[in-house]
N, C-alpha and C positions, 0 to 999 in steps of 0.2 A: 566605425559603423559595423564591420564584422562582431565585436565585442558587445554591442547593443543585441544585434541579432539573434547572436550566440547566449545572451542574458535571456531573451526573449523563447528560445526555443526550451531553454533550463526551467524556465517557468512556468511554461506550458506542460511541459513532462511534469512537475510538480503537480499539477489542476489535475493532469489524466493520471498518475498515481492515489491521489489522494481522493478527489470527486466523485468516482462510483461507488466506493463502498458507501458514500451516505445514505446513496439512495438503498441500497440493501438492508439498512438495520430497518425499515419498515419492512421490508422487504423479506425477511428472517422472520418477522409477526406471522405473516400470513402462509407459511408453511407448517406452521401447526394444524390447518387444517387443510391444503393443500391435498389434491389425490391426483394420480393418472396425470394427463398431460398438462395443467396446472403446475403441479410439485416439478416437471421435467422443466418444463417453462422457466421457472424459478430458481432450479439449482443449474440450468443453463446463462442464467443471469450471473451468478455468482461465480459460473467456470470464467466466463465473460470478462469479469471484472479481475478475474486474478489474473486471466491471459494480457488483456490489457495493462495493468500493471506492471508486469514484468515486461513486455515491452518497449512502455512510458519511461521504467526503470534504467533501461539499456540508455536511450535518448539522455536520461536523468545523468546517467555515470559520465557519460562521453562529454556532453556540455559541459558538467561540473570540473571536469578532469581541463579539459579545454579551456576555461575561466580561469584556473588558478595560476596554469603554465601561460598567458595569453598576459594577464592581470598583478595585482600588483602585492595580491597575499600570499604571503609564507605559507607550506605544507606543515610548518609547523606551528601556525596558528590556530591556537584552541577550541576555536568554533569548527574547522576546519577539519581538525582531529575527532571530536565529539559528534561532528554530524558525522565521517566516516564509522566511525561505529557502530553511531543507530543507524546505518543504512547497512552496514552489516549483520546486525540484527535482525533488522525487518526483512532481509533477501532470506535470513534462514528464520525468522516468523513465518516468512509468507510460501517458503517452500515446504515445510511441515505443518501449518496448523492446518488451512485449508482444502486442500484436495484430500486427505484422511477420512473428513469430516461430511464430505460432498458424496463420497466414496459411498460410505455407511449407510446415508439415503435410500442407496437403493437394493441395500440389503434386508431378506426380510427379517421378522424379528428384534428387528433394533427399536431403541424406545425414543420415537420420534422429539418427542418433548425435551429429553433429555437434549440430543442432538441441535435442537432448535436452541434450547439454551447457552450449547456451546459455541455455536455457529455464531448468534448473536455477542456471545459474548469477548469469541473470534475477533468478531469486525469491529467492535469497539475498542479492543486492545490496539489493532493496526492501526485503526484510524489516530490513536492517540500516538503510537511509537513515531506516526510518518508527520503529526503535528509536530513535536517534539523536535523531529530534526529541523521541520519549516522553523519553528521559533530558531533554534541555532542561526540558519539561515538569514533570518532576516534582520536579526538584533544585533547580531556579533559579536555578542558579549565575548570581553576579554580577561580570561579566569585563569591566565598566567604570560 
């Protein structure tokens, strides 16, 4: 029953890692015209979701970590291996791309558009890197 539980809590931290930024790539649209507390509103959302993440994150390591010593897969099983990577990846994706980019915002002078398009194109890359490790995750494929 702990081991179900402990599945359950891994999985949920996956949904709260991965689920907000969805909602932000519309979310990145409407900062191109965004001003004053609108645009604050918005790139409050986005500090939101990365805080969130790295939290969801924490929960993510501890269960996973807890599964494997609990469970009945090798450390060095390849799914196992490949999703630790992209999670290392994506801790220093998500600790460099985003808050640089949030920063900028409210610097003046900077060329909003430009930003917006990295922002967006930010959140898309994550969103895919943190899919990437779900597929590992859920397929298991075994690649040695």
């Amino acid at each position: 029953m702990f081991y179900r539980i402990l599945l359950y809590l891994h999985i949920l931290s996956v949904i709260m890692s991965i689920g907000p930024f969805f909602a932000l790539i519309p979310m990145a649209k409407k900062l191109r015209r965004a001003e004053g507390e609108v645009q604050k509103v918005y790139l409050d959302s986005f500090r939101f979701a990365v805080r969130l993440t790295k939290h969801a994150g924490h929960v993510l390591v501890v269960s996973g970590i807890l599964l494997v010593v609990l469970g009945w897969w090798p450390w060095s099983t390849s799914w196992i291996v490949i999703t630790i990577v992209i999670m290392m990846s994506s801790l220093f994706f998500l600790a460099r791309a985003f808050s640089p980019i949030l920063k900028k915002f409210m610097e003046v002078g900077n060329d909003r558009e430009q930003l917006v398009k990295k922002l967006s194109w930010t959140t898309v890359a994550y969103i895919l890197l943190l899919l990437l490790m779900l597929w590992f995750m859920v397929t298991k494929p075994a690649l040695w």
